[in-house]
N, C-alpha and C positions, 0 to 999 in steps of 0.2 A: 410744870408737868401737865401736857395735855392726853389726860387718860383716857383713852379708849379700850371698851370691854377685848378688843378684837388684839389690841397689843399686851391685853395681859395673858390672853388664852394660848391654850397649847393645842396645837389643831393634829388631828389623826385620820390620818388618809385609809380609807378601806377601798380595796381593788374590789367586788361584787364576787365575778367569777371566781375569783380563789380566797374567797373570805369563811363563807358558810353555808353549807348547801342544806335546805331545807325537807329537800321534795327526795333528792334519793335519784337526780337524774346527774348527779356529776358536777354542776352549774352551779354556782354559788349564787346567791338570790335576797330578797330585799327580806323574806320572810326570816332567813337567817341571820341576818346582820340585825334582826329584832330579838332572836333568839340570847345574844350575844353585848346588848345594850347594859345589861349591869355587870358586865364584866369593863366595858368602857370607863363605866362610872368610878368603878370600883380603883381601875387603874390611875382614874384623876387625870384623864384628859377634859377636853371642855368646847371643842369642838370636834365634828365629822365630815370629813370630806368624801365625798362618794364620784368616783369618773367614772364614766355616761353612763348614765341608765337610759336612756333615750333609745326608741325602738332604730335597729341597726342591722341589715346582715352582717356584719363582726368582720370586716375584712381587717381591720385594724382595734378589732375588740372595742367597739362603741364610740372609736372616735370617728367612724364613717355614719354621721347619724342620718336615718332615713324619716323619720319623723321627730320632731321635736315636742310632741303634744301627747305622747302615748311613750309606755315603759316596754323595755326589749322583752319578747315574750319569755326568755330564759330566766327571767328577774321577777317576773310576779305582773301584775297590774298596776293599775292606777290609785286603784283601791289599798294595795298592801304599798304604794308609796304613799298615800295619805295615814295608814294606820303607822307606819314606821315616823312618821314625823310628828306626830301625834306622841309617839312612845318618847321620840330623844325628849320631845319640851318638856313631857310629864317630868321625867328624870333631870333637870335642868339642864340640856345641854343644847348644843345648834347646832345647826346642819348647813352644810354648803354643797350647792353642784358644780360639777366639771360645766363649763359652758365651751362650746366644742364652733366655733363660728367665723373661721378661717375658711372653711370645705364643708361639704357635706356628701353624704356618701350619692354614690352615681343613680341609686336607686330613691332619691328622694323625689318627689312629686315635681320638686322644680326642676329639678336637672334632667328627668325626663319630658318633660315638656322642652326643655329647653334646648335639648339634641333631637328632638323631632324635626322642625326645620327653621331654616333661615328665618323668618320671619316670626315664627311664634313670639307672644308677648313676653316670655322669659326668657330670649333665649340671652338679653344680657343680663341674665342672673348670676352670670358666668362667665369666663374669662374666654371667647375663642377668636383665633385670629386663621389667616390665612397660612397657606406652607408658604415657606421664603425658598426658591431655587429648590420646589417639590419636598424640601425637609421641614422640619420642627422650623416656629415661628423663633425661635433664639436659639442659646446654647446654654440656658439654663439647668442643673440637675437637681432630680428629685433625690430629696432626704432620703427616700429607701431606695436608692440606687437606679440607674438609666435616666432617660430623660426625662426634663419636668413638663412633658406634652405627649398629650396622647393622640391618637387619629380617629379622626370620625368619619367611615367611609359614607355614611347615608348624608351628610351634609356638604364634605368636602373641607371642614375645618378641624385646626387642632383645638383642645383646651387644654388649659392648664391645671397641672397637680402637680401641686410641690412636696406633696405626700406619696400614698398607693395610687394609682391611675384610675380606683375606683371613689377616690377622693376629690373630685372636681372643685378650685378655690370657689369663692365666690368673689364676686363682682362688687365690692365696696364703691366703688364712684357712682355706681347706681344707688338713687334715693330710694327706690320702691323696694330693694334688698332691707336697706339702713331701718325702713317704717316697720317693712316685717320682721326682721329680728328684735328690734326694741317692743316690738307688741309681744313677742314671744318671752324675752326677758322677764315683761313685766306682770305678766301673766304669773310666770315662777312666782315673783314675788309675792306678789296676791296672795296666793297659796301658803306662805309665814315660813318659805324659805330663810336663810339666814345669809346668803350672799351665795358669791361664787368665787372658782378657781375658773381662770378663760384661758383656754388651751392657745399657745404659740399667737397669744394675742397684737405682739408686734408684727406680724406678717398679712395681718389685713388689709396693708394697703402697696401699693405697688409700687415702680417709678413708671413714670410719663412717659409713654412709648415702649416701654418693655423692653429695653434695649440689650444687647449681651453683654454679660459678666466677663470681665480682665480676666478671668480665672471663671470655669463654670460650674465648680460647686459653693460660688461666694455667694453669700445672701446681698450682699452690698447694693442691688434694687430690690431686694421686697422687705428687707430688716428694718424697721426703724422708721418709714418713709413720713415725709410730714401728714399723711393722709391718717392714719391713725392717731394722730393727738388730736387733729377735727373731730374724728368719730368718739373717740373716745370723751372729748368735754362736753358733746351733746348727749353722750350718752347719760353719764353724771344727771347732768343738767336735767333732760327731759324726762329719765327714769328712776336712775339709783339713788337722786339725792332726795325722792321724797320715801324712802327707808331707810333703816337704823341697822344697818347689816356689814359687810367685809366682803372687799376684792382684792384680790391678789391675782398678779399677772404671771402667766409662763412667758418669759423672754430672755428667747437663745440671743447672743452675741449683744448682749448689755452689757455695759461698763460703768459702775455709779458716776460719771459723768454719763452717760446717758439715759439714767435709773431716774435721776433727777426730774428729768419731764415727765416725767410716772408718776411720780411719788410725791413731788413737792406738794402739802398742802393746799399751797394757794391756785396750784395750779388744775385741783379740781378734775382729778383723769381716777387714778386709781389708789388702793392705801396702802398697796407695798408690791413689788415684784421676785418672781426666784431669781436671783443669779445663776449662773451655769459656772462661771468661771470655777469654781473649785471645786464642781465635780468634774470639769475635764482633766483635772490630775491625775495623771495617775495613779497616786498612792501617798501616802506622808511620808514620807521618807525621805530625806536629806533636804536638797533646794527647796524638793514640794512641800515642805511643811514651812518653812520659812517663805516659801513665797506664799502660801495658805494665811498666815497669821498675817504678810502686808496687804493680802486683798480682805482682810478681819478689817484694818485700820480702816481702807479707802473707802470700804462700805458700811461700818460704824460712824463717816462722817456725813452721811447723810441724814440721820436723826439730829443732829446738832443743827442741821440747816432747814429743818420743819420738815423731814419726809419721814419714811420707817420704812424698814428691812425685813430677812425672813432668814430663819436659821433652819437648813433641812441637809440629809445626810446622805439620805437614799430614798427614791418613789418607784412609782412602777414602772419608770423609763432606766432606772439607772440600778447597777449591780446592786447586792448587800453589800453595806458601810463594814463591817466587822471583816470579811473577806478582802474587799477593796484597800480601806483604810487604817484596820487591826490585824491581825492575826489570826485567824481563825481557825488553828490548829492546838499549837501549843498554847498561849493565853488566848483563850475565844471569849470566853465570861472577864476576864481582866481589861481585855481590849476593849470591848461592848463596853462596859461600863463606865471606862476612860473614855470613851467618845461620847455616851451618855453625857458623863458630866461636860464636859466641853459644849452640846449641842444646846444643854437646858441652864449653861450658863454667860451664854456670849450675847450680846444684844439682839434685838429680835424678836420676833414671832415665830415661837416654834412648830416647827412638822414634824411628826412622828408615821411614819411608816408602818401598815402591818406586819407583826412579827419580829419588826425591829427590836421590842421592848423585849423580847425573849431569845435575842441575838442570833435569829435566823441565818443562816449563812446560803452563800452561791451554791449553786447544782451541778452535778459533773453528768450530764447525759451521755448515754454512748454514741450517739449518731444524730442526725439532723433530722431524720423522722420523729426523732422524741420533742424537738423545738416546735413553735406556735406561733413565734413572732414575724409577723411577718418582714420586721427590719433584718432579721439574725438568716433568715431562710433566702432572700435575695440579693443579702452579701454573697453568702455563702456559695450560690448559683453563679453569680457574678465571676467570684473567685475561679471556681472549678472550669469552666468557663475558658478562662484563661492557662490549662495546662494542670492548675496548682492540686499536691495531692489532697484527698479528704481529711486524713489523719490533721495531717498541717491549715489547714483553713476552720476544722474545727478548733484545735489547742487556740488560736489566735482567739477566736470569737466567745468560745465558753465563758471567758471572764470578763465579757463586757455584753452578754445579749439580755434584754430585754426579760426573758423566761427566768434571769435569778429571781428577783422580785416577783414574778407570776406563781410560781410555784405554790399550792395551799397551803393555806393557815395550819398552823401543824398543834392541834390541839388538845390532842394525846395521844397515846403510844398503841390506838387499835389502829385495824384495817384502815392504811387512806388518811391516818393521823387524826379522825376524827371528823375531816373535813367533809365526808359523804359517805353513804352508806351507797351508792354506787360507783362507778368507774368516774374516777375523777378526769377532768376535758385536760388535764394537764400533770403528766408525772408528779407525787409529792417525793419530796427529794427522800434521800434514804436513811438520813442523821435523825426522822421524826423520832425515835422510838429512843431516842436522849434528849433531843430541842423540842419540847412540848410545852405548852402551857401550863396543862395539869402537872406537870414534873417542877416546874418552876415556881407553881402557885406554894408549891409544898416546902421545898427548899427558903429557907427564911435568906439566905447567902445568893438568890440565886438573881439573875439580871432583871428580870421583874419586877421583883420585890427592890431592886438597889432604884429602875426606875420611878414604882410607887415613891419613895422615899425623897428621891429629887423631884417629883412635882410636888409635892406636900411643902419641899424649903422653896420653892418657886412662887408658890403662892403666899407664904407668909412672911419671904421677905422682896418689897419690893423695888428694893436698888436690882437682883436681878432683870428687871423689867426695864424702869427707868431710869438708872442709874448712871452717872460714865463708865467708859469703858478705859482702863488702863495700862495697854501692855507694857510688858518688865523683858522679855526675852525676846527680842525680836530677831535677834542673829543666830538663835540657839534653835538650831533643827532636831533636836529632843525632848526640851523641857519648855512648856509652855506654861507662864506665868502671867496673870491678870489682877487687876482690883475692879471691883463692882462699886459703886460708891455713888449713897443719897443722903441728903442732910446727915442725918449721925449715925448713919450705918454703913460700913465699913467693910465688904467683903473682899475675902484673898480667897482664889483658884489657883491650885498647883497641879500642873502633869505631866507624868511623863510616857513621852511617847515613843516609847522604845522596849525591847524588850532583854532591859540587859537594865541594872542597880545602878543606880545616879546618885552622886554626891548632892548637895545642896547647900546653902550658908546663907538662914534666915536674915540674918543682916544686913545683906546687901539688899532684901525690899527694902530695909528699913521696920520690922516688924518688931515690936518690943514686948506686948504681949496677947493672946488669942487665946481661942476657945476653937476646938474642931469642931463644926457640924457633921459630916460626911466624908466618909472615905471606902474604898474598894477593897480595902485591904486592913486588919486588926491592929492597929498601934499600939504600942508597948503603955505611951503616956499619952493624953492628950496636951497638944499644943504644938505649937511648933519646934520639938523638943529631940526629937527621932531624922535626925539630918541625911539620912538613905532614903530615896525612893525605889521601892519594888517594882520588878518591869508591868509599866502601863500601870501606874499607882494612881490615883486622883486623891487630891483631899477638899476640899472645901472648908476655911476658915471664917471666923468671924473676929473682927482684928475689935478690942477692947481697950 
């Protein structure tokens, strides 16, 4: 068992702008997310993730960062980021930032100098080449729609952004980028940061030549490229390895064979990545939950092989997990808490999401004036664009835009949900005034309090953590059946993921006798004794 603090923790991701707004300007801010620190405590998470605080014009809400050394004036200062870090340690807990260092926004010091002209010292800080046959130097597209090159008429070159066009990549084959980022890095640290999350960190390096994509929204040259495992083990090497902290990779189109070069120990890069794969599902429902539980297996065997994984359900890129993945009509609190126990029982390192623990659900806006993301708004253009009507390009995008998860923290049932006593920069959806904190704090039954309760058996037993992993139903796209299992402790997880009464026949685990710790729903006896499961029931046993 090689224990590390970072694999037994349960990390909680706060969005800034729709966390808690201090000042009364709409903006949610570091001063709030201090306001709000013993409710963290309280809840029994043990880490905080915070994406960019980093001074930005927001074209992509902080992931266009314009300085790396100063906090975005919406958020506070320099000063309320030192008193907040100050507060998580008093309270024992740790702090990790978004590190954003694929692009930076157009407005940063280097990327300005570096479209000034041809010859300036920076200008390969950056990725520009010439137009090929008067077009784009390839046929690459950007993640948020159109091309991944934009035009600079004062130089005559295009650059590259594989994001917004106000996203400029940077230039990784350049040393004098690699020095200056590693001195920025290390500086955070200095400061008693506690690690980072590094945004779409496999696309830092590029292929040789830039050549065009078989297909031109494939990542297939900038995913993966050998140049990031270079950067990456000098990184370690010359920085992170002389602190006791946590990283963890964003990396689209990983596959635990490719997770491996990440994550393996010896291999000295990073100490675990998100998978994407099982948020591209659509939903759990039939194949997709059976194929959900085999990409469970292929990525629980990477701990066996010296690496570790990450178990997360929803963030600020991806819809709410209870909408997406439950129900969030008829069972919303059934659902949530079934997913619950699933997320804080599978192997891993847990992510919890804001508002998650209180089973926040998707937003229904009326129009695309009420969106903010700028991934959901240049679809959508895209779309209409092409003929298509509004009504119909909205219904399509509603359940997958970016603004589910943005929406505020819905923290009680006044004005704004509590989130500001001014005009919030972002609709709070219109269910606050039932899905609150304060409503939930209160409710001993309510999805809060069931998540307090599973981090409390998280931490006291630790087969959750390091334990194997055992599935029993792999064929079964309803009932999801596991064993947790360390020296002499024995855990069984049952659930069902449906919303219709399941038979069950303890037997066939082989279960001879238990003790319940946890369940969603009131059991007649304790044990495994009650052979119906209730739609989207969870229990959690301790097998004796």
């Amino acid at each position: 068992m090689d224990r590390k603090w970072w694999k037994e923790a349960v990390v909680y991701q706060i969005y800034p702008r729709s966390f808690k707004d201090s000042n009364g300007d709409g903006i949610g801010d570091l001063r709030g997310i201090i306001e709000k620190l013993d409710y963290l405590k309280d809840l029994g998470v043990d880490v905080i993730w915070l994406t960019p605080i980093y001074k930005s014009p927001n074209d992509d809400n902080g992931y266009d960062v314009a300085d790396y050394y100063q906090v975005m004036d919406e958020f506070g200062s320099m000063d309320d980021f030192d008193l907040l870090l100050e507060e998580v340690h008093k309270r024992g807990l740790k702090l990790i930032l978004d590190l954003v260092i694929n692009h930076t926004s157009d407005e940063h010091e280097w990327f300005m100098e570096s479209r000034s002209s041809r010859d300036n010292p920076r200008r390969d800080y950056y990725i520009w080449r010439k137009p090929r046959d008067g077009k784009e130097p390839n046929n690459w597209l950007s993640r948020f729609s159109g091309p991944a090159w934009e035009y600079d008429e004062r130089t005559g070159e295009y650059y590259l952004h594989l994001f917004s066009r106000k996203q400029p990549d940077l230039n990784w084959e350049n040393p004098r980028v690699k020095n200056e980022i590693f001195e920025m890095i290390d500086w955070w640290l200095k400061k008693g940061i506690d690690g980072f999350r590094m945004d779409v960190i496999n696309f830092i390096g590029k292929a040789e030549g830039l050549p065009d994509a078989k297909e031109p929204d494939s990542p297939e040259h900038y995913a993966n490229q050998p140049l990031v495992h270079e950067i990456l083990k000098d990184l370690h090497e010359e920085v992170l390895s002389r602190y006791d902290i946590m990283t963890v990779g964003e990396t689209p189109h990983v596959t635990p064979e490719i997770a491996r070069l990440y994550v393996q120990k010896d291999r000295k890069e990073l100490d675990m990545v998100f998978s994407f794969e099982h948020v591209y599902l659509k939903d759990f429902t039939g194949e997709n939950f059976i194929h959900f539980k085999k990409l469970q297996q292929r990525w629980s065997s990477l701990i066996r092989e010296g690496g570790w994984i990450t178990q997360y359900l929803e963030n600020h890129d991806q819809p709410r997990s209870v909408s997406k993945f439950g129900d969030d009509k008829r069972y919303r609190k059934e659902s949530a808490k079934m997913l619950a126990s699933m997320l804080l029982t599978l192997p891993g390192t847990v992510f919890i999401y804001q508002g998650q623990e209180i089973g926040m659900t998707n937003v229904e806006f009326s129009g695309i004036d009420d969106y903010n993301d700028i991934k959901t708004i240049n679809k959508y253009r895209e779309e209409i664009s092409k003929g298509r009507k509004a009504e119909e390009v909205l219904k399509e995008l509603q359940p997958v835009s970016r603004d589910n998860s943005r929406t505020p923290m819905q923290w009680n049932s006044s004005i704004h949900a509590g989130f500001t006593t001014g005009e919030p920069w972002l609709k709070v959806n219109t269910n606050y005034r039932e899905i609150n904190v304060e409503n939930e704090l209160r409710d001993p039954e309510s999805v809060l309090n069931y998540y307090k309760k599973l981090l409390v058996l998280r931490k006291k037993y630790k087969a959750l953590v390091y334990g194997s992993y055992q599935p029993m139903t792999d064929d079964d796209s309803e009932i999801y059946a596991y064993f947790r299992e360390l020296e002499d402790t024995k855990l069984f997880i049952l659930l069902n993921n449906s919303g219709c009464q399941k038979d069950f026949d303890p037997e066939m685990y082989n279960i001879k006798k238990s003790r319940l710790l946890i369940s969603n729903y009131p059991l007649a006896e304790e044990g495994i004794g009650k052979n119906l499961l209730q739609p989207y029931e969870a229990r959690l046993y301790i097998v004796e």
